[in-house]
DSSP file (Angstrom, degrees, kcal/mol; ACC not computed):
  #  RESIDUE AA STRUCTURE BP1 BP2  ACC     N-H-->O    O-->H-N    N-H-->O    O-->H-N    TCO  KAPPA ALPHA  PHI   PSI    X-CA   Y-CA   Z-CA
    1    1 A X              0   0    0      0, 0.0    72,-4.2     0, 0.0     2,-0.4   0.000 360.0 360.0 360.0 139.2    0.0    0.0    0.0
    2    2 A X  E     -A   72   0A   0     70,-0.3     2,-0.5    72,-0.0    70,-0.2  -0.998 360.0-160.5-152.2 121.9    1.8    3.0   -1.0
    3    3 A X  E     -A   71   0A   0     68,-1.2    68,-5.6    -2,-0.4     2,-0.4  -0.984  16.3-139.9-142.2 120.0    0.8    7.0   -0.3
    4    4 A X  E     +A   70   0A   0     -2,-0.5    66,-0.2    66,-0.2    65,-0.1  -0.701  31.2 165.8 -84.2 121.5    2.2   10.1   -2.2
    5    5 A X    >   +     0   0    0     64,-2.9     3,-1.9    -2,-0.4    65,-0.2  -0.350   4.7 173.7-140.6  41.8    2.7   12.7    0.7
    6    6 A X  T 3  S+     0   0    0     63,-0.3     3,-0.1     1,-0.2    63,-0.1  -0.117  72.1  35.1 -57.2 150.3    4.6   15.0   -1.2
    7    7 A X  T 3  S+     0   0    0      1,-0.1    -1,-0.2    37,-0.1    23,-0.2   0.264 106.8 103.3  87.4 -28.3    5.0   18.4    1.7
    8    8 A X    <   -     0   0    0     -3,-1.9     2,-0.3    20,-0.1    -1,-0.1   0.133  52.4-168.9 -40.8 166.4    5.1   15.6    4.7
    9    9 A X     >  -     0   0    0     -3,-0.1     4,-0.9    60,-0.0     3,-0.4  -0.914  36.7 -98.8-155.4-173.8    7.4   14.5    6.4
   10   10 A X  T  4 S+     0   0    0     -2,-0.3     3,-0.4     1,-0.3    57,-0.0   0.850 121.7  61.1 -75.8 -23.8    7.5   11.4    8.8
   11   11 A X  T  4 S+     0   0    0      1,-0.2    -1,-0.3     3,-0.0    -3,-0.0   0.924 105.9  54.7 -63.1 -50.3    7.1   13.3   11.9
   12   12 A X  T  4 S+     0   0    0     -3,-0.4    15,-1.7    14,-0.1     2,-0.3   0.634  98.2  67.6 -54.2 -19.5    3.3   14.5   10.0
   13   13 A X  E  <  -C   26   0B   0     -4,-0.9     2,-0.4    -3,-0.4    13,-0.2  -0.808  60.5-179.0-105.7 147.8    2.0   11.1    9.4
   14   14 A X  E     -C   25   0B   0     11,-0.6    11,-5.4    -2,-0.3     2,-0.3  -0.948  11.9-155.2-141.2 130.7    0.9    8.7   12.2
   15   15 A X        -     0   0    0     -2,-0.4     2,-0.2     9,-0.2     9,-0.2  -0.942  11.9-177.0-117.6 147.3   -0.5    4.7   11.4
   16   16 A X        -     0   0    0      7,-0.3     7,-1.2    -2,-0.3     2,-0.3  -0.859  10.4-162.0-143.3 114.7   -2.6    3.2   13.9
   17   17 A X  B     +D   22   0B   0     -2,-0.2     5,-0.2     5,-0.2     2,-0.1  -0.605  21.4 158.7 -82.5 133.3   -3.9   -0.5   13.6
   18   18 A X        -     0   0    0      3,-0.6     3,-0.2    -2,-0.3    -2,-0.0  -0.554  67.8 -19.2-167.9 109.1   -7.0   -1.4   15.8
   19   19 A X  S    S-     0   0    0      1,-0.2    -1,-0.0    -2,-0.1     3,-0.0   0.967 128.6 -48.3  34.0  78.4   -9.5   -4.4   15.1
   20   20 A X  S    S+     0   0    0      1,-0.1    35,-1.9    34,-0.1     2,-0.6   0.467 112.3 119.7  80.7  12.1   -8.6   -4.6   11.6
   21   21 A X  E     - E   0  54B   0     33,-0.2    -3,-0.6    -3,-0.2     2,-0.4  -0.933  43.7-165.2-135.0 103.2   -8.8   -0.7   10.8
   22   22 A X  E     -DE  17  53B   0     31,-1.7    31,-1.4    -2,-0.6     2,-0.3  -0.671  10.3-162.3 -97.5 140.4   -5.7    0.4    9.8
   23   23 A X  E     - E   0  52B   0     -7,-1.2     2,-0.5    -2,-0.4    -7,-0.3  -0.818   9.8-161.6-150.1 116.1   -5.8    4.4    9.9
   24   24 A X  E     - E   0  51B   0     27,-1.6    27,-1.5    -2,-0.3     2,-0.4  -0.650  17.2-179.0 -68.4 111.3   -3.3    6.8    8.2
   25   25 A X  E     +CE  14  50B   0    -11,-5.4   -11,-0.6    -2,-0.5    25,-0.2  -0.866   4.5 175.8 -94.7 152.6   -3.3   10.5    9.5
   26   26 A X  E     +CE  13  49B   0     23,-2.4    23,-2.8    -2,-0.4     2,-0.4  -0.600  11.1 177.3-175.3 133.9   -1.5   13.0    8.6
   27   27 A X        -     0   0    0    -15,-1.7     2,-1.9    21,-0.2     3,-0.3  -0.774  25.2-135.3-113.6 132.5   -1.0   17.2    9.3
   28   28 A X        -     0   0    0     -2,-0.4   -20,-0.1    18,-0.4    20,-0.1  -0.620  16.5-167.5 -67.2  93.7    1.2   19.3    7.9
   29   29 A X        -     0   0    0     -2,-1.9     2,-0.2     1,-0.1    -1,-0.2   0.971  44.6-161.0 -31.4 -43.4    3.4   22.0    9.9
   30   30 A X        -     0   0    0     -3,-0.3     2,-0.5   -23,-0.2    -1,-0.1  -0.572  28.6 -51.1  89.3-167.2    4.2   23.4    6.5
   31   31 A X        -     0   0    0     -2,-0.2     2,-1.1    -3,-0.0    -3,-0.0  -0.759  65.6-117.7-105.6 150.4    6.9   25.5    5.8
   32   32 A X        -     0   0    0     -2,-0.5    -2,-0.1     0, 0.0    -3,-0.0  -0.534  27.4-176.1 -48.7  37.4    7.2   28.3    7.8
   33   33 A X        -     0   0    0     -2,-1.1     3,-0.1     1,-0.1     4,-0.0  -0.169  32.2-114.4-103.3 163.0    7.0   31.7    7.1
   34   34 A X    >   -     0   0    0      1,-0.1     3,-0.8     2,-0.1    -1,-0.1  -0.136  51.7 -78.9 -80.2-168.6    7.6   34.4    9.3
   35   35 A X  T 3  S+     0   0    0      1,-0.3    -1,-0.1     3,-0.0     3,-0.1  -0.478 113.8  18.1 -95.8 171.0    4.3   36.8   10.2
   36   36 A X  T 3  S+     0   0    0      1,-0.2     2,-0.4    -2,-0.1    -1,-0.3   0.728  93.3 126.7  43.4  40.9    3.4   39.1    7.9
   37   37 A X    <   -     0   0    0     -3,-0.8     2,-0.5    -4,-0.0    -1,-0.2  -0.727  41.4-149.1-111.2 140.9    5.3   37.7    4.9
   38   38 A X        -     0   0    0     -2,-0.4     2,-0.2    -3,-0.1    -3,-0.0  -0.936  15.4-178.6-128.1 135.1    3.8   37.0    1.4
   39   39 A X        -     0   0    0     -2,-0.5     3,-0.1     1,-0.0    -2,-0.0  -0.707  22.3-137.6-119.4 177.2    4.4   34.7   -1.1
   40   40 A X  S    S+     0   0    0      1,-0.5     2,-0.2    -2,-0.2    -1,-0.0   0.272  86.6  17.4-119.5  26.4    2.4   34.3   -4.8
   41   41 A X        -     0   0    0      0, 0.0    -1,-0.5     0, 0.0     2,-0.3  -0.619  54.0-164.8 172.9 130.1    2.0   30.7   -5.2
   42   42 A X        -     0   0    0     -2,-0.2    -3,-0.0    -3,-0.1     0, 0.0  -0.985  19.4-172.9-104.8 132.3    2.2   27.8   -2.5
   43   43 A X        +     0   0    0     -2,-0.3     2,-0.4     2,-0.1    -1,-0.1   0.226  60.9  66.8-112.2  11.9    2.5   25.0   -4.9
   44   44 A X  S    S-     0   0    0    -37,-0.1     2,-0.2   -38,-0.0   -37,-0.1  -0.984  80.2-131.6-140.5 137.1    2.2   22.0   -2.4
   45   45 A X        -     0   0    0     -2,-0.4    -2,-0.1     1,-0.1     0, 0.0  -0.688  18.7-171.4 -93.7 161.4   -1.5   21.4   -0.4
   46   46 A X        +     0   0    0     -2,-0.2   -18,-0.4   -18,-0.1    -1,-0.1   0.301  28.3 148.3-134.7 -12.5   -0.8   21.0    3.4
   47   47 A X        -     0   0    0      1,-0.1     2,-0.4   -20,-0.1    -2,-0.0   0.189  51.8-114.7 -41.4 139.1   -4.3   20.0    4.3
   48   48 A X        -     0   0    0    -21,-0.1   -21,-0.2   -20,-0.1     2,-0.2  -0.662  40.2-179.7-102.1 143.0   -4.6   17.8    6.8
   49   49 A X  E     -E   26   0B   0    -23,-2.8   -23,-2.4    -2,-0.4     2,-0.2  -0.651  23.1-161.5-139.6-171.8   -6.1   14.1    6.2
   50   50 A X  E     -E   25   0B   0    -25,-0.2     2,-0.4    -2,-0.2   -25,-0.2  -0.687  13.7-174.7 173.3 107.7   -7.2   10.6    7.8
   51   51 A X  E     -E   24   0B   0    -27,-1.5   -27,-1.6    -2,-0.2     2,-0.4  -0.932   8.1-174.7-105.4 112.8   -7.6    7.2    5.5
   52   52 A X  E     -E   23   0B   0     -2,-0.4     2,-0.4   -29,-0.2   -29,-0.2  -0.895   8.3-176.6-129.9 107.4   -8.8    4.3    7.1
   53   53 A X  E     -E   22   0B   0    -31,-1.4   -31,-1.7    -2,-0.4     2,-0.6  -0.542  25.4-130.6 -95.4 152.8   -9.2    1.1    5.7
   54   54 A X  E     -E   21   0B   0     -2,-0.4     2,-0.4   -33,-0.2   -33,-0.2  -0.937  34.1-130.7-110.7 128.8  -10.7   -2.3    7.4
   55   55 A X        -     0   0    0    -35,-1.9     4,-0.1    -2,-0.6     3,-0.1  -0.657  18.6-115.8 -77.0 114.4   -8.0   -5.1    6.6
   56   56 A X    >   -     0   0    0     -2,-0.4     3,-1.7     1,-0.1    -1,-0.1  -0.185  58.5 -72.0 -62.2 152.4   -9.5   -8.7    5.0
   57   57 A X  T 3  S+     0   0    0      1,-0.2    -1,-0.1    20,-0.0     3,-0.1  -0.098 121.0  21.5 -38.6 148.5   -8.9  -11.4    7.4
   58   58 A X  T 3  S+     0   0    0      1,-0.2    20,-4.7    19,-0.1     2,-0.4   0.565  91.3 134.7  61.8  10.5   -5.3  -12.9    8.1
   59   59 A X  E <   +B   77   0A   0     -3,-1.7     2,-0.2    18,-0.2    -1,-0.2  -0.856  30.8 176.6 -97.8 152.4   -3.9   -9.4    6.7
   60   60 A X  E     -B   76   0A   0     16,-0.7    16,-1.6    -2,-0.4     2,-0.6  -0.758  32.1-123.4-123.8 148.8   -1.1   -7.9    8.9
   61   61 A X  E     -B   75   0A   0     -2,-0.2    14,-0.2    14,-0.2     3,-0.1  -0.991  21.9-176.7-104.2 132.5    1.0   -4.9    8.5
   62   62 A X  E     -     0   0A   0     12,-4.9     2,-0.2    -2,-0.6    13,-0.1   0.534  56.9 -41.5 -97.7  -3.5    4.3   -6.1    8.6
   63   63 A X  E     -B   74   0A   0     11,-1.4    11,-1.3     2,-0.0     2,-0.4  -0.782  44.7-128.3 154.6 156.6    6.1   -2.3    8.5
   64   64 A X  E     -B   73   0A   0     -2,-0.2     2,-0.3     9,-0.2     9,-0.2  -0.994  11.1-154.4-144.8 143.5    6.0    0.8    7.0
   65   65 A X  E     -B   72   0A   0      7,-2.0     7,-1.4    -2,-0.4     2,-0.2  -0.868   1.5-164.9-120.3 135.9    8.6    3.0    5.3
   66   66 A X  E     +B   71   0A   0     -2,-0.3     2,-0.4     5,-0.2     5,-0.2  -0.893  33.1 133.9 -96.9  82.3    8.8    6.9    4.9
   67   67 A X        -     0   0    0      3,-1.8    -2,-0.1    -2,-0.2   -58,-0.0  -0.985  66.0  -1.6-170.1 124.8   11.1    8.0    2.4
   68   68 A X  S    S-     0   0    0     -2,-0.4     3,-0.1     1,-0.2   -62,-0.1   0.805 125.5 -60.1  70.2  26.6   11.2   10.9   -0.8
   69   69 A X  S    S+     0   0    0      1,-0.3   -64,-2.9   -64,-0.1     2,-0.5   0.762 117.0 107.9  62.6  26.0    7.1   11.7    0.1
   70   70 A X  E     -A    4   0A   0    -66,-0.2    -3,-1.8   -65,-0.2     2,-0.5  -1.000  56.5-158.1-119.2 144.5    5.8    8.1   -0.5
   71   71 A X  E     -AB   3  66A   0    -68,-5.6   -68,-1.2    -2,-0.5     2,-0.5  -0.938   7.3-165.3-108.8 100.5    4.8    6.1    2.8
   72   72 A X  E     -AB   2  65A   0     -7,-1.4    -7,-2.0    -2,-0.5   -70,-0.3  -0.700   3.4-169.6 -69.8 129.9    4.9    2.3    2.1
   73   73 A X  E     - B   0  64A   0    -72,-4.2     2,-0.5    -2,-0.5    -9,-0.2  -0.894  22.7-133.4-119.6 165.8    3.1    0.2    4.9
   74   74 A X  E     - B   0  63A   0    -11,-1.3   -12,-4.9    -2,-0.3   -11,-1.4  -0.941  26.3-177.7-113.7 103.4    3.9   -3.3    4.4
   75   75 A X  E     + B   0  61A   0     -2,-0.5     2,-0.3   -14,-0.2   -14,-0.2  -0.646   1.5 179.7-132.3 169.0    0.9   -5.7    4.6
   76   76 A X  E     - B   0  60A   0    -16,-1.6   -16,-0.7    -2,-0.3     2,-0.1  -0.796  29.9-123.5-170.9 123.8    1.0   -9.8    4.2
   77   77 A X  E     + B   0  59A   0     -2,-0.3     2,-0.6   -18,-0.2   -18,-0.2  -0.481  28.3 177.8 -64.8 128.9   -1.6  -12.5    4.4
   78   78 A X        -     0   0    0    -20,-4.7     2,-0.6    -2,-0.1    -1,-0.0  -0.883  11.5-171.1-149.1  97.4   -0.5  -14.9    7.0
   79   79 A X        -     0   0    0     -2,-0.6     5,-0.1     1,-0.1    -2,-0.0  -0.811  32.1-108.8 -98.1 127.9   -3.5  -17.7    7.1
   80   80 A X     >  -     0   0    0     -2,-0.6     4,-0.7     1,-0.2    -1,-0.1   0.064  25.4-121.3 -43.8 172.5   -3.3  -20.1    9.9
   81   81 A X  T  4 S+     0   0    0      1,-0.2    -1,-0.2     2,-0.2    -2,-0.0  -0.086 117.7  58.7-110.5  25.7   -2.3  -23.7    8.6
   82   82 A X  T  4 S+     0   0    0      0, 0.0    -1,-0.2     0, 0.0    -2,-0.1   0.404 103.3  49.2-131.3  -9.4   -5.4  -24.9    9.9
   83   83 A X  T  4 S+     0   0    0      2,-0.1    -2,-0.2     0, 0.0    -3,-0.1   0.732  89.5 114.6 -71.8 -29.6   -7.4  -22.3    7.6
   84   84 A X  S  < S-     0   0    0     -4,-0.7     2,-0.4     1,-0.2    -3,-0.0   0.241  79.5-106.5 -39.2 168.2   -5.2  -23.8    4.7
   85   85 A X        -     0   0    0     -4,-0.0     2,-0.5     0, 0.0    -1,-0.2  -0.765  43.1-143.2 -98.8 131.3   -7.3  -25.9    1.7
   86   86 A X        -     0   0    0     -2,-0.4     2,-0.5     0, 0.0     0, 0.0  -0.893  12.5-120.9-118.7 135.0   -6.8  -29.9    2.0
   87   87 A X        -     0   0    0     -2,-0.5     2,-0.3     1,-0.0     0, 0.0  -0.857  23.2-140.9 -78.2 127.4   -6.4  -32.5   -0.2
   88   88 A X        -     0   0    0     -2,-0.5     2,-0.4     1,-0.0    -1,-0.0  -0.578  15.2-143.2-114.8 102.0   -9.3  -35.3    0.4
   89   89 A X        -     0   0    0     -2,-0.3     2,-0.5     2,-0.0    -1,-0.0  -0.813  15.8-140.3 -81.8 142.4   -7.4  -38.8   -0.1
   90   90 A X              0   0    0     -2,-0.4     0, 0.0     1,-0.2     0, 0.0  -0.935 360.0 360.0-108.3 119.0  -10.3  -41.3   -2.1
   91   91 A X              0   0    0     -2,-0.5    -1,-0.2     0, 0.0    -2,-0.0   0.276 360.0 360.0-111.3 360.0  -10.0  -44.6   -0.5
């Protein structure tokens, strides 16, 4: 799962998993400017957001990476071996 967060940075984003509802935040700081200052074009939105998705059974996050404004989170299906599909022997 992969999110373009160009204007972020890792300190702005928080993940929080909780009965299957994995949920992305993220706030900007921004850049900085001092008061009374003006500029004529902020080219980057700073708006602050929150994505939550509910995770199929047996999906995990296994880790998540911040790096160049994409956040990767790392997810993997890990079905029990008792969930597994069997082969039937015909006697």
């Amino acid at each position: 799962m992969q999110f373009a967060l160009a204007g972020f940075t890792k300190d702005d984003v928080s993940i929080s998993l909780d009965n299957r509802k994995l949920t992305v935040k993220g706030e900007s700081k921004g850049m900085e400017f001092p008061e009374g200052s003006e500029y004529l074009h902020k080219g980057i939105a700073t708006r602050k957001f929150t994505d939550i998705f509910t995770l199929p059974e047996f999906v995990e996050v296994i880790g998540a990476e911040f790096k160049d404004g994409i956040l990767n989170i790392a997810l993997e299906k890990q079905v029990p071996e008792d969930k597994l599909p069997k082969q039937i022997a015909i006697n």
